[in-house]
C-alpha positions in Angstrom: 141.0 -13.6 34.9 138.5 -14.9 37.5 140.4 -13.3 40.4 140.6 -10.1 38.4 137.0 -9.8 38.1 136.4 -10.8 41.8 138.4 -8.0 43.4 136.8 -5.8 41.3 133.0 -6.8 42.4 134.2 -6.2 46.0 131.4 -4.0 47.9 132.2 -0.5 48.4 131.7 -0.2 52.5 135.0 -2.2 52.3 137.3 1.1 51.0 139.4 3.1 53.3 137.7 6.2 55.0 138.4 9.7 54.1 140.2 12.0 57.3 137.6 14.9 58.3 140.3 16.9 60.9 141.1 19.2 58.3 137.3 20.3 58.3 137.0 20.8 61.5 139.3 23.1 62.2 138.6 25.2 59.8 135.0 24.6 61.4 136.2 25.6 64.8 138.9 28.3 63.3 135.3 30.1 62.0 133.3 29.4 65.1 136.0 31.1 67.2 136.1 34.2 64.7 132.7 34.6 65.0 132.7 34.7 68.8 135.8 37.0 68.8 133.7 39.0 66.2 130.5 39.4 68.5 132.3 39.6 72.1 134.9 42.3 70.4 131.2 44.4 68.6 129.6 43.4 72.3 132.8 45.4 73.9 132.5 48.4 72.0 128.5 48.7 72.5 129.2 48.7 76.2 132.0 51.4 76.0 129.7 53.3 73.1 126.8 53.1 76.2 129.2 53.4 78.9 130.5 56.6 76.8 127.3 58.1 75.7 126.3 58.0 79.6 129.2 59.7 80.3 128.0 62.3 78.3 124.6 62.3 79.8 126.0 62.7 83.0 128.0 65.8 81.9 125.1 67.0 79.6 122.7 67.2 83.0 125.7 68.5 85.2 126.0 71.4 82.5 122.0 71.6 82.5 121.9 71.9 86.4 124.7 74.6 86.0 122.9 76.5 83.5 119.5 76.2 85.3 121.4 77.8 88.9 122.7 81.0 86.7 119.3 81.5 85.2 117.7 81.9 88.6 120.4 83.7 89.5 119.9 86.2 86.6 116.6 85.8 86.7 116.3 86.9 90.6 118.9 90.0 90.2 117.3 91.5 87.1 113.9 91.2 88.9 115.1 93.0 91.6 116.5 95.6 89.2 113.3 96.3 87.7 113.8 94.0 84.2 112.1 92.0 82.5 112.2 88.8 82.7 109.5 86.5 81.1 111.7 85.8 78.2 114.3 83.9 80.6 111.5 82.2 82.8 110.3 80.6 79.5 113.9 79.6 78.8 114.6 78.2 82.4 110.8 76.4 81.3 112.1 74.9 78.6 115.6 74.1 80.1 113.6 72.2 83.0 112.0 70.0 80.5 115.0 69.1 78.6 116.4 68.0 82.2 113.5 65.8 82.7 113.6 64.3 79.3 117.4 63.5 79.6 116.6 61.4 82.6 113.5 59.7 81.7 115.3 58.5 78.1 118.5 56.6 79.5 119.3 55.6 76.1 119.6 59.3 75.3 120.3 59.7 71.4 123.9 61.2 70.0 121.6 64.0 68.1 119.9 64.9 70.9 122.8 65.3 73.0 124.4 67.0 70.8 121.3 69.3 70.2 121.6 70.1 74.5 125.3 70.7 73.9 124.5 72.9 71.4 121.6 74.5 73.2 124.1 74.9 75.9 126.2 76.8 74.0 123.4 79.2 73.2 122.7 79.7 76.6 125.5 80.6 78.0 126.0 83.1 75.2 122.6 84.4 76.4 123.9 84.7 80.0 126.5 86.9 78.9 124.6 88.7 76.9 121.9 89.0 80.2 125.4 89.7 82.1 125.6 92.9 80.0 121.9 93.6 80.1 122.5 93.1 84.4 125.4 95.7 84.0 123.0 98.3 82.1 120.3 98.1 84.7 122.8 98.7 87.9 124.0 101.6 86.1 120.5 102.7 85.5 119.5 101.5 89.3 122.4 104.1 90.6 121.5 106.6 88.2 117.8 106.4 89.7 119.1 106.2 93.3 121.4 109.3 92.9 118.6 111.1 91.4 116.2 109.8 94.0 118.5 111.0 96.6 119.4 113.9 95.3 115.2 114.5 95.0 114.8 113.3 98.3 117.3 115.8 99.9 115.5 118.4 98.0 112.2 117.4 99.5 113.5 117.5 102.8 115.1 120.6 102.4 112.0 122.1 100.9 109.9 120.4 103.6 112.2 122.0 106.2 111.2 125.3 104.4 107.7 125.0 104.4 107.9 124.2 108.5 110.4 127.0 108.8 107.6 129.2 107.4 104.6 127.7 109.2 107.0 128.0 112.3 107.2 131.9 111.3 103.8 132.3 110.4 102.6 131.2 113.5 105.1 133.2 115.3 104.1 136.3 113.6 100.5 135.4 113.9 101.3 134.9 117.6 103.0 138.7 118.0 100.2 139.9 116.1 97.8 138.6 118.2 99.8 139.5 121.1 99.7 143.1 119.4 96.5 143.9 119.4 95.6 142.7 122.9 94.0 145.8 124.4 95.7 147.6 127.2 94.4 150.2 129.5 95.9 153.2 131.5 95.2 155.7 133.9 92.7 153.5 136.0 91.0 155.8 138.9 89.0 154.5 141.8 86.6 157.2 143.4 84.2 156.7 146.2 80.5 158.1 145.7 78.6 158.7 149.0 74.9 158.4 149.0 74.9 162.2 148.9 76.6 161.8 145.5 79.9 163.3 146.7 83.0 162.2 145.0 86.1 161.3 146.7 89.2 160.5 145.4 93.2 159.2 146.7 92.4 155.3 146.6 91.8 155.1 150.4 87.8 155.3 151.4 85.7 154.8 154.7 82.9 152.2 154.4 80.5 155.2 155.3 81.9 157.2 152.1 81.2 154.1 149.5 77.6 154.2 148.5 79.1 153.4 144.7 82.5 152.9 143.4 83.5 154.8 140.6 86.1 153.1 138.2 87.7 154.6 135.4 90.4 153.9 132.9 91.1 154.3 129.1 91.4 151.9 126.5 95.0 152.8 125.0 95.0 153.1 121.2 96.2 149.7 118.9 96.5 150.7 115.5 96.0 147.1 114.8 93.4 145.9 116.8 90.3 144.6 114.9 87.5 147.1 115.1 84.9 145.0 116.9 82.7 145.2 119.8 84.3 144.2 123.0 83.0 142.7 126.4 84.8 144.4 129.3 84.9 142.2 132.5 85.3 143.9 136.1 86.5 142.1 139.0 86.8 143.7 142.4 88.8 140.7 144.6 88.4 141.3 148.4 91.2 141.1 150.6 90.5 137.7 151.3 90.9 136.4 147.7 87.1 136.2 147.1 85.6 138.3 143.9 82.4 140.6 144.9 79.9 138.7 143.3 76.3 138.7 143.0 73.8 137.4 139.6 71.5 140.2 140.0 74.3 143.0 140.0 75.7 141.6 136.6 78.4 138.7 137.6 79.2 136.0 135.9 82.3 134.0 135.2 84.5 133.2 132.0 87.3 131.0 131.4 91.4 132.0 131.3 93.7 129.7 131.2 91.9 126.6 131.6 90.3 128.1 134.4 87.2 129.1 135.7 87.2 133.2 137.1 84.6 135.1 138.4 84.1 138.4 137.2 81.7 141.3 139.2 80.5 143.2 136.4 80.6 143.4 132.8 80.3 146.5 130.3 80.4 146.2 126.1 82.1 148.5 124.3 82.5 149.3 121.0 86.2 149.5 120.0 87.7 151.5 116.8 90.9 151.3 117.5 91.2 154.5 119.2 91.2 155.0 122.7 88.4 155.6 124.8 87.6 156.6 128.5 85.6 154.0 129.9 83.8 154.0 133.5 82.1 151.6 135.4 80.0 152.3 138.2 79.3 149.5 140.8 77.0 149.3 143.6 77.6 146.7 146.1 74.9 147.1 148.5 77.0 146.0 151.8 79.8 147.1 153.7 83.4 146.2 152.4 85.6 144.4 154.3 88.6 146.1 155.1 91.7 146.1 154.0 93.1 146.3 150.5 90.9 145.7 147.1 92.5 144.7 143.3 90.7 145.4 140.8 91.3 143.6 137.3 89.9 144.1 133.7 89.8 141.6 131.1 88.5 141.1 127.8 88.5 137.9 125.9 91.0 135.6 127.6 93.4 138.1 128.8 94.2 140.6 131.4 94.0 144.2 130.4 95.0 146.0 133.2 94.7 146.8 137.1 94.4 148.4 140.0 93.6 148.9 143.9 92.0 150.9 146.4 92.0 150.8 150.3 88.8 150.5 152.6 89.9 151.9 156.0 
């Protein structure tokens, strides 16, 4: 009974100890799990971000490719004559959603979905624009046909106008080509100082005390009815004009030159003709040999004629 009672006072660090492995592994069996768990949910974070860059990437490639046909558009309606605020404030606005998508790296699904949508919308809007391009060429080559066909109407009517300025002037030219004066039946006499008259054209110094000249002013129907200067020159055989200030010579221009006239008489002219004489006194001897003798009025010759000093 003793030994009984002292085997069971024994102390209790003396029984057998209890075999952990079992709690271990299940231990370790979790702690693997849990780092499959986390590495596997790491792995598909990456690809998600690896993915949704992806689709930043092709978001700003589709951006960029949207942003070149709106300049395009935007320049070829320009030059069409369209508007085109409404797509300037779109490629504005396009342009800022470019900016945004590379300042926010961690771009949200929403958002990109948002672009992809916007992107939709615009290129629906280019086609539409495509249409609204299409309209204004037909328009532009409506307006150039008309432009040309108002242009060659111009011209033609400009070619008009100059044909009739051309004939204007040419008529105005025969006109006053018309109604130049013209004289006939010029006769040169000698006067002696006895007051005898000779005529025939062929004189004596001794028989010239005056020379009598006298011609008619032919009728011109359309001649204006004004008063006329008659201009007299006598040339000398040696090409010089009988001139002298106190006698009545002068000089006048005819084309672009200076002349020298001997004397001058005004007349009255009514447009019918008229016998007109002058009488000139030279006060010398003439030269011998042949004289011309010229009338002009205005800046054109009238007529002429000659006499012979023997």
């Amino acid at each position: 009974m003793e030994e009984k009672n002292t085997s069971e006072n024994q102390p209790s660090y003396m029984e057998p100890k209890k075999n952990r492995t079992p709690i271990f592994i299940v231990v370790t069996f979790l702690l693997l799990a849990a780092i499959v768990f986390f590495y596997y949910q790491n792995q598909q974070l990456e690809g998600e971000k690896e993915r949704q860059f992806q689709e930043i990437l092709l978001t700003q490639a589709k951006l960029d490719s949207i942003g070149d046909e709106l300049d395009l558009r935007i320049q070829t309606i320009r030059e069409l004559g369209g508007e085109v605020d409404t797509l300037e404030q779109i490629k504005a606005q396009l342009e800022a959603d470019k900016k945004q998508l590379l300042v926010d790296a961690e771009y949200q699904r929403g958002r990109i979905t948002k672009l992809n949508n916007r992107v939709a919308g615009y290129k629906e809007l280019l086609v539409l624009k495509d249409e609204e391009i299409e309209q204004l060429k037909v328009l532009n080559e409506q307006l150039s046909e008309e432009n040309t066909t108002l242009k060659v109407e111009k011209d033609q009517l400009n070619q008009t106008v100059q044909q009739l300025e051309e004939n204007k002037a040419e008529l105005a030219s025969k006109v006053a080509y018309a109604s130049r004066l013209q004289i006939e039946g010029m006769q040169i006499n000698a006067i002696n100082d006895n007051g005898r008259e000779r005529d025939g054209g062929e004189y004596r110094n001794r028989h010239i005390e005056q020379l009598k000249i006298q011609f008619t002013v032919v009728e011109n129907e359309i001649a204006p009815i004004e008063g006329k200067d008659l201009l007299l020159r006598i040339i000398a055989p040696d090409g010089n004009v009988l001139f002298d200030v106190t006698r009545g010579s002068g000089s006048f221009t005819f084309e672009n030159r200076e002349l020298f006239f001997t004397a001058k008489q005004e007349i009255l002219y009514d447009r019918n003709s008229q016998l007109v004489t002058f009488l000139y006194i030279k006060g010398s001897d003439y030269a011998v040999g042949q004289h011309k003798v010229e009338v002009y009025t205005d800046d054109y010759l009238m007529g002429k004629g000659s006499f012979m000093v023997k």
